[in-house]
C-alpha positions, 0 to 999 in steps of 0.5 A: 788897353783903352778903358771907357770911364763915366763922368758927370757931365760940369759944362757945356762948351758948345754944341759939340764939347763939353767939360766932365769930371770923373774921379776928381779929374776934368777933360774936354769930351767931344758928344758928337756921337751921343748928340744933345747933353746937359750939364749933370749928365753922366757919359761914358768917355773913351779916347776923348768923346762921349760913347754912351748916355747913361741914366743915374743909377747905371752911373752910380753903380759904373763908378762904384765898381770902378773905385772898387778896381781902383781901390785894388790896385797894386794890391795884387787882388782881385775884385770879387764876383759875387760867386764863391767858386 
């Protein structure tokens, strides 16, 4: 299974590369397919390339559900919905 991860956008390599940091970690992402990025800018990353631009609180609250998941892992739970079924 591939997942797709936000990051913030630390610096611009050239016209086609650039650093992001996501979880404490750095990569090279390609933005060939999201066009013009700058530094702080929050993307979503998959298989080494930049998918999506999104603004700050789509950011925020992509990464606060992704501590969530992380934060459950291993615990054999499973995050809440929000419903009570």
């Amino acid at each position: 299974m591939c997942l797709a991860v936000p990051g913030r956008v630390t610096e611009i390599l050239d016209d086609s590369w650039v650093t992001v940091e996501t979880f404490g970690l750095t990569s090279r992402v390609g933005t060939h397919l999201v066009g013009r990025v700058a530094v702080g800018d929050y993307l979503v990353v998959h298989a080494g390339y930049a998918i999506e631009k999104l603004d700050l609180d789509e950011a925020l609250e992509r990464i606060r559900l992704w501590e969530e998941l992380l934060s459950l892992e291993g615990t054999g739970l499973e995050p809440r919905t929000g419903t009570d079924a």
